[in-house]
N, C-alpha and C positions, 0 to 999 in steps of 0.2 A: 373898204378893204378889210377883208378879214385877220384876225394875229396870226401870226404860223403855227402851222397844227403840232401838237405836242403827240405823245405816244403815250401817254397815260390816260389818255381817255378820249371818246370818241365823239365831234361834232356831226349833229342829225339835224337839216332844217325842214321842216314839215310847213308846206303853204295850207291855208284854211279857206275853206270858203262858206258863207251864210250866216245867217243870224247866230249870234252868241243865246243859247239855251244852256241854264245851270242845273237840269235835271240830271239825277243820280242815271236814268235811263239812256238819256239820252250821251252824257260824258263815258259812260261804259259802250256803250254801239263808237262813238267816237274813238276810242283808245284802242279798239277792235280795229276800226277801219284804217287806223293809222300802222297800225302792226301790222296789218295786210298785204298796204303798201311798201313795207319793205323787202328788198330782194332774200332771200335765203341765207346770204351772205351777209349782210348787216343782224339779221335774227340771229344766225350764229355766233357773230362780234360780242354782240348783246347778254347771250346766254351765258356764252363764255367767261365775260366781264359780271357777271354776279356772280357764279359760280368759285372763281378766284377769290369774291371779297367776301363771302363765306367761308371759305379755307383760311384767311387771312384772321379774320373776325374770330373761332371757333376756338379758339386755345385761351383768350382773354374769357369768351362764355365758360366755359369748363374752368377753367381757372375760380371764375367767380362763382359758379355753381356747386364746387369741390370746397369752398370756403364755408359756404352757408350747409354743407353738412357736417363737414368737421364740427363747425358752433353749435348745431344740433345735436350730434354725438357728446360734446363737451359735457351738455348740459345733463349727460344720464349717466349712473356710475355702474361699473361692471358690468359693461352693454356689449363687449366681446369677453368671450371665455375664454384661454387657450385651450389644444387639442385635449380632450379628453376619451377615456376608455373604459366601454363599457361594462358593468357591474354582472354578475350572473341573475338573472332573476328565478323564480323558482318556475320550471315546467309552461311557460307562455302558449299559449294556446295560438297555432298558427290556422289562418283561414285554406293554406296550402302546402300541406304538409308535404316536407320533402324525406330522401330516405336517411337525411343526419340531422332531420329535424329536434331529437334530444339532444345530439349534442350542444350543447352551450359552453362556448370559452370562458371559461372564469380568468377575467383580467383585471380582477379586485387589486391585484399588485404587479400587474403589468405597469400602472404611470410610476412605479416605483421608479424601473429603467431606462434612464435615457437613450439603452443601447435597443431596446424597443422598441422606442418611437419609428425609427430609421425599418424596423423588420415589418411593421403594421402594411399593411397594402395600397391606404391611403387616407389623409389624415379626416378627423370629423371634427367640424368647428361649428361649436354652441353658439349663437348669441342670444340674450336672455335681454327680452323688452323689457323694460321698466316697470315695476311693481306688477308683472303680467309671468304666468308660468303655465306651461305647455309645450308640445313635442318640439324638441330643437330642429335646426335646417340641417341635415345635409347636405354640404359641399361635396357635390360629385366632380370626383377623379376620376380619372380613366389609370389606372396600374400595370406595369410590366409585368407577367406574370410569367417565367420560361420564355418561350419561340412566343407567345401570343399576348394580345390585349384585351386584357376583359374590365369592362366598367363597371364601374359600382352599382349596387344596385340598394334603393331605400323600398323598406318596406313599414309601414304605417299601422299599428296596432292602437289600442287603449290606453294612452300613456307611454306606448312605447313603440321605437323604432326598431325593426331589425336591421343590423347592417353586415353582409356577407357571415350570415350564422353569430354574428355576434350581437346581444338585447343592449340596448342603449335603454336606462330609465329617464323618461322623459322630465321627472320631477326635482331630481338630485336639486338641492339648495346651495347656496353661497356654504357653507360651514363644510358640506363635502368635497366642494371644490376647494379650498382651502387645506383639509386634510390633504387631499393629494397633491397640492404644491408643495405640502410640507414631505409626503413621501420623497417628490421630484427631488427636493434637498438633501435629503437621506442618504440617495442613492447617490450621489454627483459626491459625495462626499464621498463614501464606499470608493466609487473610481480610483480615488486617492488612498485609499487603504487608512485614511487618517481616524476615522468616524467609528465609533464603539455601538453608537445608536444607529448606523445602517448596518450594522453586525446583527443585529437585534433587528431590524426590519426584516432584512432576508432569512434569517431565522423563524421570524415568524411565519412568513411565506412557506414555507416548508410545515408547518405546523397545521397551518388553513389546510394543504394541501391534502395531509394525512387525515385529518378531522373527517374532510369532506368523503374522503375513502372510506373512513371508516366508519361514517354515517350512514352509505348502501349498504355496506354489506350490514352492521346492527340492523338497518333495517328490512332488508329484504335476503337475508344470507348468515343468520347468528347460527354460529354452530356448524354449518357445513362448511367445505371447503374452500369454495371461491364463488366469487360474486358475478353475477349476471345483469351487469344495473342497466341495460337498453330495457332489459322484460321485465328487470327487478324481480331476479327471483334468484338461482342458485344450479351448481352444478356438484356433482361429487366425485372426485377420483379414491379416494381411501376411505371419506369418512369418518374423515379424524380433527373436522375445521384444523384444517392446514392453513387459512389466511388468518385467525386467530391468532396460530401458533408460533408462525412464520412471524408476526409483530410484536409478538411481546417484547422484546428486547427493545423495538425500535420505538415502543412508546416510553419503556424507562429512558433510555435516555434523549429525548425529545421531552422527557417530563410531563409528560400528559396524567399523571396521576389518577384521575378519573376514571379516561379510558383503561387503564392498567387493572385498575380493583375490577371492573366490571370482567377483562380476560380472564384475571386469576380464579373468581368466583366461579367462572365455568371451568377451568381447568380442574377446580378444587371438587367440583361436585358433577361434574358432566363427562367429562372426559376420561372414558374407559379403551383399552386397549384389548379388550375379549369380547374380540370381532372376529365372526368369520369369514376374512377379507382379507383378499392378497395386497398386499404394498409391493410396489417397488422400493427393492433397496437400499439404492441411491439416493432417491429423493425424499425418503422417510428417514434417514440418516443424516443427511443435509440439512433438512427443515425441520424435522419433530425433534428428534434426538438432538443436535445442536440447536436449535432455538431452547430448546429445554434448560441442558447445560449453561448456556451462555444469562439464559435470564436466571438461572440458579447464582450466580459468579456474579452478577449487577447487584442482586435481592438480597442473595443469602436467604436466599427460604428456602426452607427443605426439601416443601412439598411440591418443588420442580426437578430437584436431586432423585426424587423417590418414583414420581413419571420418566423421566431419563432410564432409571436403572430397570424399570420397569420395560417400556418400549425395546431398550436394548437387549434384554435379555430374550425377547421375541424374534429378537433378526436375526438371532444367532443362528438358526437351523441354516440358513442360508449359504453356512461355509461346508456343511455337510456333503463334499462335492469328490468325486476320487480327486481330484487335483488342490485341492483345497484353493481354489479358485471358486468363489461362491456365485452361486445363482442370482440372476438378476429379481426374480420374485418369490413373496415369503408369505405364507399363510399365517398373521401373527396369533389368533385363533388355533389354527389345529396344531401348528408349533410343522409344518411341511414347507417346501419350497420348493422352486423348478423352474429352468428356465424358458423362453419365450416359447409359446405355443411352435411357431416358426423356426427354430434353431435350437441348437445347444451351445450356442456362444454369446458371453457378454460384451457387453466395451471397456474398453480397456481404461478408458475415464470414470466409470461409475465402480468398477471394482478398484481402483488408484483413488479416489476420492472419498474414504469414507473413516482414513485411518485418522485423522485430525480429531476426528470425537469418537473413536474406539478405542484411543489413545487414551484420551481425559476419560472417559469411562471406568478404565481400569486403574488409574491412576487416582478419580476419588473413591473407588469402592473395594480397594486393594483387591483386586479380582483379575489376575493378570489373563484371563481367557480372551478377552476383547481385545488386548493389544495384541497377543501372540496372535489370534486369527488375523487381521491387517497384517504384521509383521511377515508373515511367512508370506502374503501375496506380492508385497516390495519385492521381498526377496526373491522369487521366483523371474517376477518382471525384468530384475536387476541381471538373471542370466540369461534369460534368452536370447537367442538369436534370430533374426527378422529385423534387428534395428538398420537404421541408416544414421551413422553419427549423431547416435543419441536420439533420433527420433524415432517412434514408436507409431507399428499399424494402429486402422481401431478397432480391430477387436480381437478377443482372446476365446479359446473354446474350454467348458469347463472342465468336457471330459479328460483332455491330457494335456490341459494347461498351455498349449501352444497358440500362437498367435497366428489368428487367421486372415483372408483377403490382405494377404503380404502385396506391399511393394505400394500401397496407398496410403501417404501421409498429409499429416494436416494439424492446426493447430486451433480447428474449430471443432463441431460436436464431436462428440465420441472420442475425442483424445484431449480434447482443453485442460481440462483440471487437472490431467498427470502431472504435466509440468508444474501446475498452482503445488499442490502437492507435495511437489519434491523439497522445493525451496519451506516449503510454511512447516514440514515436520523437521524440516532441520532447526527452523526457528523456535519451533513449540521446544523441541526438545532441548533446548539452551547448545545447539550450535556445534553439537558432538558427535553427528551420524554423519560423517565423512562421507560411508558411501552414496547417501541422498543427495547430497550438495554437490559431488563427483558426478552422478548422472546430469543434474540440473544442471552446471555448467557446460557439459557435453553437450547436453542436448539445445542452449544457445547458441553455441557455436554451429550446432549442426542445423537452425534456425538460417543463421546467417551465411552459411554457407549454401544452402538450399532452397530457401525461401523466399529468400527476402529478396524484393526488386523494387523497382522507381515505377512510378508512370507517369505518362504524355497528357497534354504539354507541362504540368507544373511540377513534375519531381516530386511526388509522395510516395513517401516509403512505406511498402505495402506485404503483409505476407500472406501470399500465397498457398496453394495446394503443388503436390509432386506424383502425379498416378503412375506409374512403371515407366518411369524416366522422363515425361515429359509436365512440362511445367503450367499449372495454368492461373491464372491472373484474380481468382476467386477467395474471396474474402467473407466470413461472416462476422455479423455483429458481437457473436460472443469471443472474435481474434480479442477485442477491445480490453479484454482483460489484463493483456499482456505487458503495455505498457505501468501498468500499477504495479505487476509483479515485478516484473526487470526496476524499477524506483524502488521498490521495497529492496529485494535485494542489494543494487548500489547503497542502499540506508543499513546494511548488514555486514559493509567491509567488500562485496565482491567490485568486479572493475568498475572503476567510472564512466567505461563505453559501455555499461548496462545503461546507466539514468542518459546518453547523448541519444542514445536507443529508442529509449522510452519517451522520450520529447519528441523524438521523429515524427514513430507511429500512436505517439498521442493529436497531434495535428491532425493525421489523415484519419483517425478516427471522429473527430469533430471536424473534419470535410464532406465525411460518410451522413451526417444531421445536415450541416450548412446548405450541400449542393443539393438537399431534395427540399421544393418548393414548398414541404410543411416544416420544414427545419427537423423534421424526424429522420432518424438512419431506417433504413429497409432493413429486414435480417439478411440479406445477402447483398453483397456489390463485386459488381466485377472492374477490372482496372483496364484502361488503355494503355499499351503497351507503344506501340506503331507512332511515328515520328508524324507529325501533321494532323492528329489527332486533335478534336473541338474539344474535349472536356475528361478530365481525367476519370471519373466513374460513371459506369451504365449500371443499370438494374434492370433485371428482367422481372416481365408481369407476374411469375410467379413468387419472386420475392419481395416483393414491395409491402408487405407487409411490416408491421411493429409490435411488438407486445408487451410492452412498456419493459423492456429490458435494462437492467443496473450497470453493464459492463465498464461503461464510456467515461457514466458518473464516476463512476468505482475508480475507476485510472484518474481523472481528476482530482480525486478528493486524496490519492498518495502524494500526484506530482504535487497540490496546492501546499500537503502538508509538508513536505522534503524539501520546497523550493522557494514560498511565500509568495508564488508572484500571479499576481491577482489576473491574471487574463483569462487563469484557469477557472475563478469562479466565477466570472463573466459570462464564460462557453458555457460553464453548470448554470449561471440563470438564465440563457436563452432556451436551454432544453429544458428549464421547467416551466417557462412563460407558454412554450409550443405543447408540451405535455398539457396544461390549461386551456391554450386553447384548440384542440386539437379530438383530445380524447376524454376531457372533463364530462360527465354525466349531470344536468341539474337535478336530478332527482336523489344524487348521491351516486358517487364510486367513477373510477375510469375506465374506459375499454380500451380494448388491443384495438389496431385498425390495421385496415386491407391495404390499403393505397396511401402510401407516401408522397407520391408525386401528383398527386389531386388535392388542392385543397379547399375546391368546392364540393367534390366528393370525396371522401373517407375511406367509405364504407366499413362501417366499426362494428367488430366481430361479436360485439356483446361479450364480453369477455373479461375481468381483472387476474391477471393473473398474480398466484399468493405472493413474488416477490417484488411486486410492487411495493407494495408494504414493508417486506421483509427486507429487500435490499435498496432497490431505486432510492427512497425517499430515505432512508438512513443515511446515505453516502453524502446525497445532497447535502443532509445535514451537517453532516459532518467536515464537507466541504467549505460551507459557509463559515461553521466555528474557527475562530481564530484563536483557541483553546489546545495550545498541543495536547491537555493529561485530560481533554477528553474523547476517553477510551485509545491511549498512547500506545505508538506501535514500540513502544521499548518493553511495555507490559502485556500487551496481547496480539493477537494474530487472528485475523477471520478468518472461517471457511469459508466454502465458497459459494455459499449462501448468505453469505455477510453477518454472519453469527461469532462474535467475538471470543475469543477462551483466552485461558490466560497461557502465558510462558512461562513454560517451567522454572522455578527457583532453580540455581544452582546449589550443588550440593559436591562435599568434600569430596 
């Protein structure tokens, strides 16, 4: 009698018949023919019943398999790296050259921030064999990128990997990996505002940054105006190296010493102004004439005092206008001027903007012609009619002084700097010209009364355009300036809902960087207005471009100063990590780029333009210093070129 069958496993009786053979052939045909005999249903029992005790079995093997590599890892040191970021290398030669193949992200001090990490697209993990060196592995991720997913992609060179536009050097040693854990400390410490040596870190970072700009243009751009570093070569608008001129200041006080003797020596003996060659202006008054000034005021060398007074006295014909509203162009050569081939009217920001160094002009060369010409165009601006509570069309005609294409206002080109303007001669002049600081406060209120709106879904505060009554939802990069000015002002005694102001649309302007997929702002964004709206800012194709603009910086680096609270230079070192990698050139210099919202493709215009130098990377600086009295807004005032001048002493 058999025991009673149990359910854990199955009884098979198999009957035999003929002689017992212990041949290997013959026990295999045997074990066959017995398997044969079973119905489908016992083969499946069968099947089944090993298949279970491998599942059962399989976590003791991995278990024990996960043991003997752990012990073999054990026994190697520094056999995982954490995530690292790769170095710029110079010019890599690719087998398949793409159309942003020069650019190279310099992220030499990208492992600085650990707010970085988080921005990377996905991470790349070194491990390094034992006494063995050669190209690391990438761990391919697949990345969110906007609406779509696009994976990594490794590409294999000579020592080096490329990874999404970015050179990984395959060789880096234990002692550079090491540097940059010490960076990683740096920065973690920065977090907490505690740390003097990540003051000095990200200071440096801004220093490489400058170097490297001013390495294309020394070498493919000395002496002209701006730099071309895709073609490495140059372009010329005046003639006068305006990105020279445009940096001087920003290398005194960055301290580049070096760099600085090597400007001056071409200022000293290069730099003539009897050309014959129209300037604009505005932006030869901005950049030559205040760069001038202002590196005169750092230096105290004369021989920048003496080009000032020189250049200056060239742009004078310019007011030579019936309306004493000057011409937007000057022949500083034939000593003529005239307005746009197209019109006879200026804007009304380029003639408003030029009084801040025609001001100091005459006030070190006791030559009162330069203020009175500025003076008298205030004053005119001050009476006319065409405003909308305090805000002003943009443009003015020269022939009789009125203001034309009424009833369109804005607080972007062609009218921005009035307002900077209003507020910074009240300041230069120590605080006395009532009727400057009367328009300026008008014309905030006439801001928020007109302008200014929310958008959908997250509530950012936004200021808008107003064309013959009705409102439209358009924003450009250079609004960004406003928030710096409205903080300066609250920093001058006016209302405290200036600086609640300036935190608003300081936000939304580092939303206008955050929400484009290369963390860069486009020059133009429009706003959602409409209730069930996906995303507060659109950008249309024709604005998606960058041009390495200082605005955003520039507002950061008042609120950081006014307010100490470090999120703001947080915001300023994501937009210089994305400026690195983004539009960094390895051959030397940055470019402006097309597309914002690509950051597989760019398409970068070849292009530096001069306030990169001049303004961007100054602010930054300035940002990161935790140095109120360096260059203190108790004692000076920028134009709006980031050219610092001093505030007038007061006097009895």
């Amino acid at each position: 009698m058999h025991p009673p069958s149990r359910q854990d496993y199955i009884s098979i009786s198999l009957a035999g018949q003929g002689t017992y053979n212990n041949g290997k052939q013959w026990r295999r045909q045997s074990c066959w023919r017995k398997w044969k005999r079973l119905s489908r249903l016992q083969r499946s029992l069968i099947l089944l019943f090993l298949f279970m005790c491998g599942i059962a079995s399989y976590p003791a093997v991995t278990e024990h398999l996960r043991g003997l590599t752990d012990g073999e890892r054990s026994t190697e040191s520094n056999s995982v790296l954490r995530p690292v970021f790769p170095q710029v290398l110079p010019e890599p030669i690719s087998p398949r050259p793409e159309p942003s193949s020069q650019l190279i992200p310099d992220t030499e001090h990208a492992d600085v921030s650990p707010r970085l990490i988080e921005k990377y697209s996905a991470t790349v993990i070194i491990k390094k064999l034992s006494n063995k060196r050669g190209p690391p592995i990438l761990q391919h991720r697949l990345q969110k990128k906007g609406n779509g997913t696009v994976a990594v992609e490794e590409q294999k060179e000579e020592g080096v990997v490329s990874w999404r536009g970015a050179v990984v050097d395959a060789d880096r040693d234990t002692e550079e990996a090491k540097e940059e854990e010490s960076k990683d400390h740096l920065l973690a410490n920065h977090k907490s505002g505690s740390s003097n040596q990540s003051e000095a870190s990200l200071l440096e970072a801004v220093k490489d940054a400058f170097r490297h700009a001013w390495q294309g243009y020394k070498d493919f751009a000395w002496g002209h105006d701006e730099l071309r570093p895709l073609s490495k070569s140059y372009s010329e608008w005046f003639g006068l190296g305006l990105t020279l001129i445009d940096a001087l200041d920003t290398m005194w006080i960055l301290g580049l010493k070096e760099e600085f003797e090597e400007a001056r020596t071409w200022v000293a003996t290069e730099l003539t102004f009897n050309k014959n060659v129209d300037v604009n202006l505005f932006e030869s008054t901005i950049r030559i004439l205040g760069g001038l000034l202002s590196t005169y005021h750092l230096t105290g060398d004369t021989m920048f005092l003496d080009k000032a007074k020189d250049i200056g006295s060239r742009l004078m014909p310019a007011f030579n206008t019936p309306s004493k509203i000057p011409y937007s162009d000057v022949n500083i050569g034939k000593g003529t001027a005239h307005p746009p081939r197209w019109t006879s009217d200026s804007t009304v920001a380029e003639v408003t903007s030029i009084q801040l160094e025609f001001r100091e002009l005459s006030r070190l060369t006791q030559d009162p012609q330069y203020q009175d010409a500025v003076a008298e165009v205030m004053k005119q601006v001050h009476q006319l009619d065409g405003k909308l509570d305090g805000l002003v069309p943009m443009f003015i005609n020269t022939n009789n002084g009125q203001f034309t294409h009424q009833g369109i206002f804005t607080l972007g080109a062609r009218a921005d700097s009035y307002y900077e303007y209003l507020l910074k001669q009240w300041i230069q002049g120590g605080k006395k010209e009532d009727q400057l600081l009367q328009d300026y406060v008008q014309a905030i209120e006439g801001v928020k009364k007109n302008l200014l709106q929310k958008s959908s879904p997250n509530g950012l505060t936004f200021v808008g355009e107003l064309s013959h009554g009705q409102f439209s939802p358009k924003m450009d990069h250079l609004v960004c300036f406003l928030p710096g000015t409205l903080a300066l002002g609250a920093h001058h005694g006016l209302p405290a809902d200036h600086m609640d102001l300036a935190k608003q649309l300081m936000e939304t302007c580092y939303q206008m960087y955050t929400q484009m997929e290369t963390g860069l702002s486009p020059e133009i964004v429009h706003f959602n207005m409409h209730e069930g709206s996906i995303r507060d800012i659109d950008v249309k194709l024709a604005d998606r471009h960058n041009l390495l603009r200082p605005e955003t910086v520039e507002s950061l680096f008042y609120l950081y100063r006014f307010t100490k609270d470090h999120k703001y230079q947080d915001w300023g070192w994501n937009i210089l990590q994305n400026f690195n990698k983004y539009t960094k050139v390895s051959s030397g210099g940055y470019t402006s780029i097309n597309n914002v919202r690509d950051p597989d493709y760019t398409s970068p215009r070849d292009k530096m333009e001069s306030f990169f130098l001049g303004e961007t990377l100054k602010y930054l600086y300035l940002l990161f210093s935790d140095d109120p009295g360096l260059i203190s807004l108790d004692e000076y005032v920028f134009n709006t070129e980031a050219h610092p001048l001093p505030i007038w002493p007061s006097t009895a």
